[in-house]
Each structure stands twice: as structure tokens, then as C-alpha cells.
C-alpha positions as CSV (number, residue, x, y, z in Angstrom):
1,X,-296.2,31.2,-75.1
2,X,-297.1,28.0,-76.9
3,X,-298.6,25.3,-74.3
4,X,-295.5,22.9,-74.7
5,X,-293.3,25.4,-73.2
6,X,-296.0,26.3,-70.4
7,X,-296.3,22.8,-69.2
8,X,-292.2,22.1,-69.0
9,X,-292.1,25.7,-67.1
10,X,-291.7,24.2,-63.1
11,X,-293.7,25.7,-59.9
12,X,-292.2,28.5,-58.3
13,X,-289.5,27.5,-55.5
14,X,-291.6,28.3,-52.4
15,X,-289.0,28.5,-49.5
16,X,-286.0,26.9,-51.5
17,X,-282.4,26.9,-50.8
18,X,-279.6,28.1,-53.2
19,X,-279.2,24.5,-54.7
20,X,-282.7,24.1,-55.4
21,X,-283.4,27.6,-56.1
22,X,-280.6,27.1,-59.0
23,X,-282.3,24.1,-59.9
24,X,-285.7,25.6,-60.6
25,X,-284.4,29.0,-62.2
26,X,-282.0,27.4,-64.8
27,X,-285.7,24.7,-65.8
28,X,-287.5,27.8,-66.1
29,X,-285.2,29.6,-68.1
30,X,-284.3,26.8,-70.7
31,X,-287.8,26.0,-70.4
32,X,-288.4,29.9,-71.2
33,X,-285.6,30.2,-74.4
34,X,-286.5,26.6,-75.4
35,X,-282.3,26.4,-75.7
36,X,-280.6,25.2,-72.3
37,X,-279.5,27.6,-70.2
38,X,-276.5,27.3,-67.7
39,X,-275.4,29.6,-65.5
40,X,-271.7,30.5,-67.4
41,X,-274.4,31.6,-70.7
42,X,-274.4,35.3,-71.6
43,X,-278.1,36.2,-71.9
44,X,-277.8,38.3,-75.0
45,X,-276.1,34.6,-76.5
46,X,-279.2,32.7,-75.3
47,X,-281.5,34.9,-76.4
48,X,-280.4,35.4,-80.0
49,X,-280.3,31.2,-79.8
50,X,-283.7,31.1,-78.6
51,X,-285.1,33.5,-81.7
52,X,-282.7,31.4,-84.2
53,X,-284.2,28.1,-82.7
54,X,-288.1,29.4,-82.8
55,X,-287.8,31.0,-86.3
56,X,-286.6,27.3,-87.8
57,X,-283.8,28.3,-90.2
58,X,-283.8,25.7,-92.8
59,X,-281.8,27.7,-95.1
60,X,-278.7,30.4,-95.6
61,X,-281.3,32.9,-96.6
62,X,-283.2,33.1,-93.6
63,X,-280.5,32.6,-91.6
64,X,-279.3,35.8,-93.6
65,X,-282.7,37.6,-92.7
66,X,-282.7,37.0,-89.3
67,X,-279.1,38.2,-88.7
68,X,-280.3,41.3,-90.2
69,X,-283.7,41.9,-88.6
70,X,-281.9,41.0,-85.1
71,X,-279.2,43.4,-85.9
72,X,-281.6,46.8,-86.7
73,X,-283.0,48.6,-83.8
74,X,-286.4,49.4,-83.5
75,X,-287.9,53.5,-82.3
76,X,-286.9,52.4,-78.8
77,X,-283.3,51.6,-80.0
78,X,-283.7,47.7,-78.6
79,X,-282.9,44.8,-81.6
80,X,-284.6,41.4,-81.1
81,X,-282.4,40.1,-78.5
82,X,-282.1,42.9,-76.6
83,X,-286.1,43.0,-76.4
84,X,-285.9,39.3,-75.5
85,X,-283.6,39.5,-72.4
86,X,-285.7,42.4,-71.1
87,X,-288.9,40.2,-71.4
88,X,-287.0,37.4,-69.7
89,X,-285.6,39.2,-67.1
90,X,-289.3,40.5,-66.6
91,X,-291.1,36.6,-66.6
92,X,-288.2,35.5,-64.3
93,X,-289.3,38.5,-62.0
94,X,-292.7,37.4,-62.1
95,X,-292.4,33.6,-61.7
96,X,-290.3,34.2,-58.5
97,X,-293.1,37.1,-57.0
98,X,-289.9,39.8,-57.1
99,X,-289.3,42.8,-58.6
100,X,-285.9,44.3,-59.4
101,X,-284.8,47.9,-59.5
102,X,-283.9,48.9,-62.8
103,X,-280.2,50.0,-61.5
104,X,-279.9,46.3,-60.5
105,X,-281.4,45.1,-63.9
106,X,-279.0,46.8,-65.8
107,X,-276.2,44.9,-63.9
108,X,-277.4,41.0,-65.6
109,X,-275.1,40.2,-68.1
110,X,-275.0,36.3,-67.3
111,X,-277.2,33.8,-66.2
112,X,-275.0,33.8,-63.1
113,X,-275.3,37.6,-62.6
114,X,-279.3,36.9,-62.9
115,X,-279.8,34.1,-60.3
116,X,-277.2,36.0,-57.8
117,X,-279.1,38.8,-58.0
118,X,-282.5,37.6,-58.0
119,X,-281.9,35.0,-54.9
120,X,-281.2,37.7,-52.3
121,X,-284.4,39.9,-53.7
122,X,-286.5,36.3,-53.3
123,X,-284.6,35.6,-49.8
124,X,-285.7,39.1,-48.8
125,X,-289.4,38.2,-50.3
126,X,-290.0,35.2,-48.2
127,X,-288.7,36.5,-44.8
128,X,-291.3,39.4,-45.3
129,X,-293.3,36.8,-46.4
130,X,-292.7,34.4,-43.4
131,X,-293.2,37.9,-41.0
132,X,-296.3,39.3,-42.5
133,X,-298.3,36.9,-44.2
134,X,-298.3,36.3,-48.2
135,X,-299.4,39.7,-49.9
136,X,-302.9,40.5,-51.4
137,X,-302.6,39.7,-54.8
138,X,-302.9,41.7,-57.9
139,X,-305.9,41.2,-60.9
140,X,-304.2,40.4,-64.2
């Protein structure tokens, strides 16, 4: 991630409420896509904005390459934007210290359907937090 996007990326909410918490995902996430992000957006729409916006398309016949490249699948069957949502979904996880179970990913169609989900999973977080003390962290 180039630094520009790092810097615009907010702090993680630490003991927000819904408002807020909206607030600060929706930064991250057009932060994230470099396109802005609200909460009506289909992810799979943002995210094959984000790789048109990154990939600069000054002309037709790029704009014709992309749309084909994004279309193919690769050995694991995923195109472009497909592999795009995943990683967000994934950096969204991580900037809020949750994890989602895969059933639940599967559910994210929106932006919406993403913050819903990911707010109870981060309400859940910081009452064990609040109980038990923050978690030892992980090396990267």
C-alpha cells in the first residue's frame, strides 16, 4: 500500500459506538479503495472502481484490457475484483482486531452487510476485552 493511502487510513475505533464506528469504517474503506465508499455500495462495484481508478485508464484500449483481465479467472477461479473484496474484507478484519467465520464472510454483499456484521464481532471483541484484559499479541 503506497504511503499516501497509509497515512489517510484512521486509528482503529477503540470503544466506539455505532455512529462513530460507521464513521471510521467507511474512512478506512475509501481510504482502502481510494474511491469513496458508502454504505448503499456493492463491494464487488467498489472494488472493480478501485482497480479502474489505480490502473489510470487514459485510453479505450486499456480500458478494453482491463475489462478483460478483470473478467478471466485465475487457478483459484477468483477474477480481480473478487480477489480485491477478499483482501478487503481481510484488512478490515485486521484493522478492527476481529476475525469472521467464513460462513459469515460469505454473507457481505454491501458495505452495509460488512459494517452490520463486523460491529457485533467488534462489540463482542471489546466486552471480552473490557473482562479479560487486551490479548497477547501476535509477531508479524
Amino acid at each position: 500500500m503506497n504511503g499516501k493511502v497509509e497515512n489517510s487510513i484512521p486509528p482503529g475505533p477503540a470503544g466506539c459506538d455505532r455512529e462513530e464506528f460507521r464513521r471510521t469504517a467507511l474512512a478506512f474503506l475509501s481510504a482502502r479503495l481510494e474511491v469513496e465508499a458508502t454504505a448503499a455500495a456493492e463491494l464487488d462495484q467498489l472494488a472493480v472502481l478501485s482497480i479502474k481508478k489505480r490502473a489510470g485508464l487514459p485510453d479505450r484500449t486499456r480500458a478494453a484490457l482491463l475489462e478483460t483481465r478483470m473478467g478471466r479467472y485465475d487457478c483459484h477461479q477468483f477474477t480481480a475484483a473478487i480477489r480485491k473484496k477478499v483482501l478487503l474484507i481481510l484488512s478490515f478484519e485486521k484493522f478492527l482486531g476481529i476475525a469472521l467465520a467464513e460462513e459469515v464472510r460469505e454473507k457481505i454483499r454491501t458495505v452495509d452487510d460488512l459494517l452490520r456484521l463486523s460491529y457485533s464481532c467488534y462489540l463482542w471483541r471489546e466486552k471480552a476485552k473490557r473482562q479479560c484484559g487486551d490479548p497477547p499479541r501476535e509477531e508479524s
